[in-house]
C-alpha positions in Angstrom: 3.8 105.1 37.0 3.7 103.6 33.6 0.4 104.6 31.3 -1.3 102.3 29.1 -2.0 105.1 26.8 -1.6 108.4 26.7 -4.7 110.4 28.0 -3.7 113.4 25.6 -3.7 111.7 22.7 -7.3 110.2 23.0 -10.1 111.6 20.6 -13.2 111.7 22.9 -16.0 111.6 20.6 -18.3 114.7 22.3 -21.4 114.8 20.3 -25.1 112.7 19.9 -24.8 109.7 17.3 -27.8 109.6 15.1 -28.9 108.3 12.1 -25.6 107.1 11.3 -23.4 110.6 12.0 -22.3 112.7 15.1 -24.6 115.7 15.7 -23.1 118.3 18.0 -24.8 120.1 20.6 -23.6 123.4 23.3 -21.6 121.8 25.7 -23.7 121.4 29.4 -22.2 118.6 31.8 -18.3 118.2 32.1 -17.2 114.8 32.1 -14.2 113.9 34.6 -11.6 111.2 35.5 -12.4 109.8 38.5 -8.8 109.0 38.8 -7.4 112.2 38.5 -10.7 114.8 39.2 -9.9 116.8 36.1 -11.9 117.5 33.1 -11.6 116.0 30.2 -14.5 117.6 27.9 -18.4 118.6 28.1 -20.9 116.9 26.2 -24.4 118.4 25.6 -27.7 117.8 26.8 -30.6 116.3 24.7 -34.1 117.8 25.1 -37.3 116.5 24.5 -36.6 117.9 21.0 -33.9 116.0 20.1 -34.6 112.4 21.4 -37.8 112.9 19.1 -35.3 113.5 16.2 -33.3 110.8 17.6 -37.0 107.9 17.9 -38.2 109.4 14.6 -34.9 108.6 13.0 -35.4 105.0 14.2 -38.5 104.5 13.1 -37.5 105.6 9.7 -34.8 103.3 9.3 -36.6 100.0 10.6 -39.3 101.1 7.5 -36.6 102.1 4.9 -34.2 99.1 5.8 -37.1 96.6 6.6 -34.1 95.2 8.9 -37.3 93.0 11.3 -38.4 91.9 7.8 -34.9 90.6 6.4 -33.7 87.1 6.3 -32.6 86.5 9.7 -29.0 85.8 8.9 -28.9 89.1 7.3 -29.1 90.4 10.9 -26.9 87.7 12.4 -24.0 88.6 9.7 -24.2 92.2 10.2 -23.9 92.2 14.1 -21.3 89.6 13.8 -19.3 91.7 11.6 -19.9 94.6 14.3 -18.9 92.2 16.9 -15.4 91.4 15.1 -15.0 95.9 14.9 -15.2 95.6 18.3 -12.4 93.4 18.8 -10.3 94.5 16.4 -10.2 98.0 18.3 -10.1 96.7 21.8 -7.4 99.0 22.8 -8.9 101.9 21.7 -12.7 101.0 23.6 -10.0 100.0 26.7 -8.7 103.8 26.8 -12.1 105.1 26.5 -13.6 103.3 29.4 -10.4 104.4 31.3 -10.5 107.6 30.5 -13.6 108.6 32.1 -15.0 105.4 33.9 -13.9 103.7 36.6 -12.2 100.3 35.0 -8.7 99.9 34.7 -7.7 100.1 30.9 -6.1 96.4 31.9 -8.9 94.9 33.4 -11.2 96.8 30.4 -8.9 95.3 27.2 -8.6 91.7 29.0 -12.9 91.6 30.5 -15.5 94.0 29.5 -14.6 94.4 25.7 -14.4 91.1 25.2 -17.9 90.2 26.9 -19.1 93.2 24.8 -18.3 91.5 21.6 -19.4 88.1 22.8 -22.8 89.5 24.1 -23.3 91.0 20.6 -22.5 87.7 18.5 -24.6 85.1 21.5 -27.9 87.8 21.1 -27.4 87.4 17.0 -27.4 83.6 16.7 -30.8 83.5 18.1 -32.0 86.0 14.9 -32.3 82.6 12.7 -33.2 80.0 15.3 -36.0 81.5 18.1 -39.7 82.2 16.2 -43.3 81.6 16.8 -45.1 78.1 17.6 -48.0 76.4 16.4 -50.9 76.1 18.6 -52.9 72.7 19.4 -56.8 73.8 18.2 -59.4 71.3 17.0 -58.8 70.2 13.0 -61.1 72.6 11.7 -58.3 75.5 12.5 -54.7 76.4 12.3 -53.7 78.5 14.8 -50.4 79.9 15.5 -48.8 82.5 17.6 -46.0 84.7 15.8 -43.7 86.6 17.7 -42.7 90.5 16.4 -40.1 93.3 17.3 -41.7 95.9 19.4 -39.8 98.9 17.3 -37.9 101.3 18.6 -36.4 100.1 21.7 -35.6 103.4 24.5 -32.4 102.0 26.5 -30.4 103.4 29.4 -27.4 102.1 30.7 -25.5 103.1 33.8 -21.7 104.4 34.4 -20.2 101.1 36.1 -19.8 98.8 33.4 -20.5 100.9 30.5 -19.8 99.4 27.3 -21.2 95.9 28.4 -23.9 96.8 29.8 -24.4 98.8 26.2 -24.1 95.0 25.1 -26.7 94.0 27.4 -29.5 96.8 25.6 -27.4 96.6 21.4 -27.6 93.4 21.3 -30.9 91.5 22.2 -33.0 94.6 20.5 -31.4 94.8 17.2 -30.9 90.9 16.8 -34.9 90.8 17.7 -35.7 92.9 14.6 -35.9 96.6 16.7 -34.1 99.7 16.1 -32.5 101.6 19.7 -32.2 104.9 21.4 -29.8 105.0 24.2 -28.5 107.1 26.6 -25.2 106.1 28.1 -24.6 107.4 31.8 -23.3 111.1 31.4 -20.1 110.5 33.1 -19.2 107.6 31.0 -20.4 107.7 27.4 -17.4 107.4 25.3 -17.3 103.8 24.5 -21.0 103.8 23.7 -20.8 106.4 21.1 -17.8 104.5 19.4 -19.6 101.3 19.8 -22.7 102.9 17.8 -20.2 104.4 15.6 -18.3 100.7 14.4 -22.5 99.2 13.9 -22.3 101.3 10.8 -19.1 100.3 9.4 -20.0 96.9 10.1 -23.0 96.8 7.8 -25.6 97.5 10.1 -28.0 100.3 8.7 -27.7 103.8 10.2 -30.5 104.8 12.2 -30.9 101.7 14.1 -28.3 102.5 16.8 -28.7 105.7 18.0 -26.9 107.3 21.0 -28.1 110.6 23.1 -26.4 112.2 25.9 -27.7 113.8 28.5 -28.7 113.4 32.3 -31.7 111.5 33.8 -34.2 114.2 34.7 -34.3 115.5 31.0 -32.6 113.0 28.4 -33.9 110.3 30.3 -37.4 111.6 30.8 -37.6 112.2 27.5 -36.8 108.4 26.5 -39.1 106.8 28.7 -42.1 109.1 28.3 -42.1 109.4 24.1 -44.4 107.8 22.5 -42.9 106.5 20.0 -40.9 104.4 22.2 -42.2 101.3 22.3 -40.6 99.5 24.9 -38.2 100.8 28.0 -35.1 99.0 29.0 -33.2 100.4 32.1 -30.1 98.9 33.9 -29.5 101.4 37.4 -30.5 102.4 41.0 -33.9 101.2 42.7 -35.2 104.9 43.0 -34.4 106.0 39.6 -36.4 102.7 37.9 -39.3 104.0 40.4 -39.0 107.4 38.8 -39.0 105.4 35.3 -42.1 103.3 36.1 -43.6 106.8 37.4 -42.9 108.6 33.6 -44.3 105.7 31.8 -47.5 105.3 34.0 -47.9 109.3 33.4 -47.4 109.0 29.5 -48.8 106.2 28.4 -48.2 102.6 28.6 -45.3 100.4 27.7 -43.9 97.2 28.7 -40.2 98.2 30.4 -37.2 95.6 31.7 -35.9 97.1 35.0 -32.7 95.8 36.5 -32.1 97.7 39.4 -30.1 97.8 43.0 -28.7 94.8 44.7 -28.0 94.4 48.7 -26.8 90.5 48.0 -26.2 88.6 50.6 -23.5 86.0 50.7 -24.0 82.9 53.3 -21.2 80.6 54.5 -21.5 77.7 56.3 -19.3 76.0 59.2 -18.9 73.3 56.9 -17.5 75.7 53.6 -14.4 75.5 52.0 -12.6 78.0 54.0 -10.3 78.8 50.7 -13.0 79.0 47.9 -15.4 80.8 50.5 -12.7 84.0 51.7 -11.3 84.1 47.7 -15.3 84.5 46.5 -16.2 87.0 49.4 -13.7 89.0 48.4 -14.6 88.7 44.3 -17.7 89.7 45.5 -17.1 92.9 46.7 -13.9 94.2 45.5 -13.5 94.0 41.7 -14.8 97.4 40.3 -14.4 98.7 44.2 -17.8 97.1 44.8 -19.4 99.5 42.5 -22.0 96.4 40.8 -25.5 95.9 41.2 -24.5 92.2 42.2 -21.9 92.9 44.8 -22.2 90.6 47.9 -21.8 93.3 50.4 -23.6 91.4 53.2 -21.4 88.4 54.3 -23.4 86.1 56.8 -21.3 83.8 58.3 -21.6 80.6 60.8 -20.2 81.8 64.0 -17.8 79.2 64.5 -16.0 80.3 61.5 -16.8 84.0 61.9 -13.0 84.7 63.0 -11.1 83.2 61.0 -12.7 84.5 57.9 -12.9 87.8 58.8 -9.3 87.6 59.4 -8.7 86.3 56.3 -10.9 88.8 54.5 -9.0 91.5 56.3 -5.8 90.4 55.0 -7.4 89.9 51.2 -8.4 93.4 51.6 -5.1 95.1 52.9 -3.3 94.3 49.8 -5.5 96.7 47.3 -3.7 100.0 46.8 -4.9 103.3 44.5 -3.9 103.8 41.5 -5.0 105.8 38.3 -7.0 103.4 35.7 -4.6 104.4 32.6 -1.8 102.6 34.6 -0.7 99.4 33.2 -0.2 97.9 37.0 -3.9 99.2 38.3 -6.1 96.6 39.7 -8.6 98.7 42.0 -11.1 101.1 40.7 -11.2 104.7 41.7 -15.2 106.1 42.6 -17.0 107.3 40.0 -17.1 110.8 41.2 -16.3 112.6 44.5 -20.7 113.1 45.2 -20.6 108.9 45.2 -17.3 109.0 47.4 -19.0 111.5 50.1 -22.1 109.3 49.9 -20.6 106.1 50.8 -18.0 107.6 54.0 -21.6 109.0 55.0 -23.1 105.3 55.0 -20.0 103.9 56.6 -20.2 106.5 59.5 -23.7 106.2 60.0 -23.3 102.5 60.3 -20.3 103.1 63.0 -22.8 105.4 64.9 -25.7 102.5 64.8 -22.9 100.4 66.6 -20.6 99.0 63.8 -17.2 97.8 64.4 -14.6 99.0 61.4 -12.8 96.0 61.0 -10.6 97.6 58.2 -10.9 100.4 56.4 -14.0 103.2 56.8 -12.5 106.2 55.0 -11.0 107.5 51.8 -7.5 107.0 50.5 -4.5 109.5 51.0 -4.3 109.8 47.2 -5.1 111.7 44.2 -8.8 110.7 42.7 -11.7 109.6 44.4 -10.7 105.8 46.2 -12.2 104.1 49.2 -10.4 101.9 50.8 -11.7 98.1 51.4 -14.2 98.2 54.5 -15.6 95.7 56.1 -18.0 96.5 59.2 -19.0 93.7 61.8 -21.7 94.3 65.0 -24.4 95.5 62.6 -27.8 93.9 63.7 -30.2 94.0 59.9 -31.8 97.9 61.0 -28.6 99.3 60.4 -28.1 101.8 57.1 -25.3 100.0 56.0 -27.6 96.5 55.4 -30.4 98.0 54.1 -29.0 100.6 51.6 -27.0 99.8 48.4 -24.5 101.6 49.1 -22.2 100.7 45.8 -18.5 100.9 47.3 -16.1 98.5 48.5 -17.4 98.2 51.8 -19.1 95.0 53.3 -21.2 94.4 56.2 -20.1 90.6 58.2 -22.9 89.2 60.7 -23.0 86.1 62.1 -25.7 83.7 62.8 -26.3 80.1 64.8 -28.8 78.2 62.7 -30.1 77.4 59.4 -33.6 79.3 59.9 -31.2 82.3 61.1 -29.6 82.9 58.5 -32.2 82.5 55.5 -33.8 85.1 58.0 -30.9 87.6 57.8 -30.4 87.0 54.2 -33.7 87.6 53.2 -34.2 90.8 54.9 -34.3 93.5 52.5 -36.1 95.3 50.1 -33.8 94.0 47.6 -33.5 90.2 45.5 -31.0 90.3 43.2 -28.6 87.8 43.7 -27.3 85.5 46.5 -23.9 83.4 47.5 -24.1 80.4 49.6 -21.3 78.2 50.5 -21.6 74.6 51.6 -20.2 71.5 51.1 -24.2 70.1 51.5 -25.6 69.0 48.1 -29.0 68.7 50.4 -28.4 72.1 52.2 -27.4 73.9 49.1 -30.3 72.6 46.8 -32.9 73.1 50.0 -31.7 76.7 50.7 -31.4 77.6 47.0 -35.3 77.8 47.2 -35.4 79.9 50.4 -33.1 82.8 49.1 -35.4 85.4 47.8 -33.5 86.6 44.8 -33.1 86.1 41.2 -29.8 84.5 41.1 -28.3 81.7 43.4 -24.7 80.9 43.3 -23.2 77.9 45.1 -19.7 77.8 46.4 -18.9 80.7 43.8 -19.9 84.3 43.4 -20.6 86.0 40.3 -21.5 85.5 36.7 -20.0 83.4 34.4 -19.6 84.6 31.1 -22.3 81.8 29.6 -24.9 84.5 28.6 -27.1 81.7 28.2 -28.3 82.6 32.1 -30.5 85.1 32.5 -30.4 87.6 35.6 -33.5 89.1 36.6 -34.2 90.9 40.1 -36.8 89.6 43.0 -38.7 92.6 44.8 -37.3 96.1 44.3 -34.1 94.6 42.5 -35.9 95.3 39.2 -38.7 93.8 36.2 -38.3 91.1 33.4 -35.0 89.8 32.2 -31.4 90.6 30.5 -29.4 88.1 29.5 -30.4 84.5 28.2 -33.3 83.4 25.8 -35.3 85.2 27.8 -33.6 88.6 27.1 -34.3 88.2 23.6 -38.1 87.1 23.6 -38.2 90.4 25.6 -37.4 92.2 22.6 -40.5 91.0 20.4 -44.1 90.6 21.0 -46.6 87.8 20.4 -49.4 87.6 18.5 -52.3 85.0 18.6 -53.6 84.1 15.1 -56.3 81.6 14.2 -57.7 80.7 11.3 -60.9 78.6 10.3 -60.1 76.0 7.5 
């Protein structure tokens, strides 16, 4: 097997970022390779203590730098300039998502640093051209209503994608004028801590990007429950934003952006493009071994098609083998940990016992690391565990259905509305059904995002609160204010 880099040779950075400088701490929670199993290093755990060093830090540098306060294209130049660091040491963020997450270190240099850096410089050209408005009031007034930055922005980003979805929280918070805490998943927070590293270098003033390790319960508790956080942003599971909503209803009140679990349905019709329909199925569960929050792990198909396309999904699948993320040749992610692996082969049997029919796959691989291989499980009825719970693996549920009304039914049948496939040759049919699917995010005859950051994503029901992504991730990050003044 030939490595992309050596492992041995990588400096893991093992320490808090704050204010500018690493601040070391006793070393609590190991961090492994879900490739291998083994250790690679301990970080430490931040208390309530330390994330108020961490907020107060923040606050001082938004009133010492007056960064909401400068020239706009102050802040677009310095993020820019952050965003070109980030290219420039692509290979060195690819190795430290490899190292410890699980993206391949090909997939990582050619996708998610790249996004990272474009995320950064598409948040930072709306610094000079999104402000207030003027308000229409009788001629004896001028009103208008100017938008702010909150502050000190409290992020948390989760372990599947993390440097990008660092983007996501960086970049619409400090282009709005605010100053960030964040806590990066503690099996995956390598990239994160170099990203907030390069911010400084590239002009941006220390303080405003902050990073803090640590594990949900306490780091995170922390975060969300200080009050001198003034807004939450959380990217993760459906229980662990309830537990977030929870903290800030117990400690005082805050606005918070929530995107949270997915169980996305993807719905082809007789009439589909057999071709585009099994090659977007596929993209929507493997890449990442399905470990997304968008992941189309319920494929609802018309039943006249409903063999051959499970045929050709089985064969799609067949062809993904193991294979450690620093190799140059891997294209299939490990599990994150051997606790996520256990959970999903305890979904999968569960959904075997309720009367599922493994059509391929439904247990580990014979290899070293934590891999699944591909599943996909027909004969499931929508009361069975594998619909109804994310279960964040590469394994699929197929149903089929007779009629239109069937299978917006089927679709719509979860707790969750996150996203949604749909595959038709229709115009009519497509724009009709579009409105039906309960979920924040419709695509047609494709699956997945596209990298125009200009769409937001947003989830429906118990798939999460406000927006990332778009305009509307960046009005997020300020506050309006009404002001009206007699003349």
């Amino acid at each position: 097997m030939s490595f992309a880099f050596d492992p041995a040779g990588l400096t893991l950075p093992n320490a808090h970022f704050i204010g500018g400088k690493y601040i070391p701490g006793p070393a609590a929670i190991d961090i492994r390779s879900p490739s291998t199993g083994a250790v690679l290093g301990a970080i430490p755990c931040a208390d309530a203590a330390l994330v108020d060093h961490a907020v107060q830090t923040a606050r001082k540098a938004l009133a010492t730098s007056n960064w909401g306060g400068l020239p706009p294209r102050d802040r677009l130049r310095a993020m820019c300039a952050w965003a070109d660091l980030i290219e420039a040491e692509a290979e060195t963020f690819a190795a430290l998502e490899a190292i410890c997450s699980s993206r391949p270190y090909t997939q990582a240099l050619a996708g998610d640093v790249m996004v990272t850096a474009e995320q950064i410089r598409f948040f930072a050209e709306f610094a000079d051209k999104e402000g207030g408005a003027l308000a229409p009031v009788s001629d004896n007034h001028f009103a208008y209503i100017a938008d702010e930055p909150y502050g000190v922005i409290g992020a948390i980003t989760p372990w599947n994608f993390p440097m990008s979805m660092a983007g996501w929280k960086f970049g619409p918070a400090l282009a709005a004028g605010n100053a960030v805490v964040l806590k990066p998943s503690e099996m995956t927070p390598y990239s994160t801590l170099y990203m907030a590293e390069l911010s400084v270098r590239a002009g941006i003033p220390a303080g405003l990007v902050n990073v803090v390790l640590g594990d949900g319960p306490t780091t995170g508790t922390a975060i969300t429950g200080h009050p001198g956080i003034d807004k939450v942003s959380f990217t993760g599971s459906t229980r662990a934003g309830g537990a977030i909503m929870e903290n800030i209803a117990r400690t005082g009140i805050k606005p918070m952006t929530l995107e949270l679990g997915g169980k996305s349905p993807m719905v082809v019709f007789a009439d589909a493009d057999l071709d585009v329909a099994a090659a977007s199925l596929e993209k929507g569960i493997m890449p990442n071994a399905g470990q997304f929050c968008v992941a189309g792990s319920r494929m609802i198909v018309a039943r006249e098609i409903a063999d051959e396309l499970a045929a050709r999904l089985i064969e799609r699948f067949a062809k993904y083998r193991p294979a450690n993320t620093f190799a140059r040749d891997a294209a299939f992610s490990p599990i994150i940990s051997e606790t996520q692996l256990g959970r999903i082969h305890s979904i999968v049997q569960a959904a075997a016992g309720q009367g599922g029919e493994m059509l391929c796959g439904g247990a580990r691989f014979d290899h070293e690391g934590s891999f699944y291989q591909p599943t996909l499980i027909a004969g499931v009825t929508s009361d069975n565990l594998a619909v109804q719970q994310e279960i964040f693996g590469p394994v699929a549920t197929f149903q089929t259905f007779d009629t239109e009304d069937e299978a917006m039914v089927m679709a719509n049948d979860t707790a969750y509305g996150l996203c949604a496939g749909l595959f038709t040759r229709d115009l009519s049919r497509a724009m009709r059904l579009t409105r039906r699917l309960e979920a924040g995010a419709v695509w047609v005859n494709r699956y997945g995002r596209s990298r125009d950051h200009i769409l937001p994503t947003s989830g429906w029901k118990s798939s999460g609160l406000g927006h990332d992504l778009g305009r509307e991730a960046y009005h997020a990050n300020r506050r309006s204010k009404s002001v009206l003044i007699d003349l």
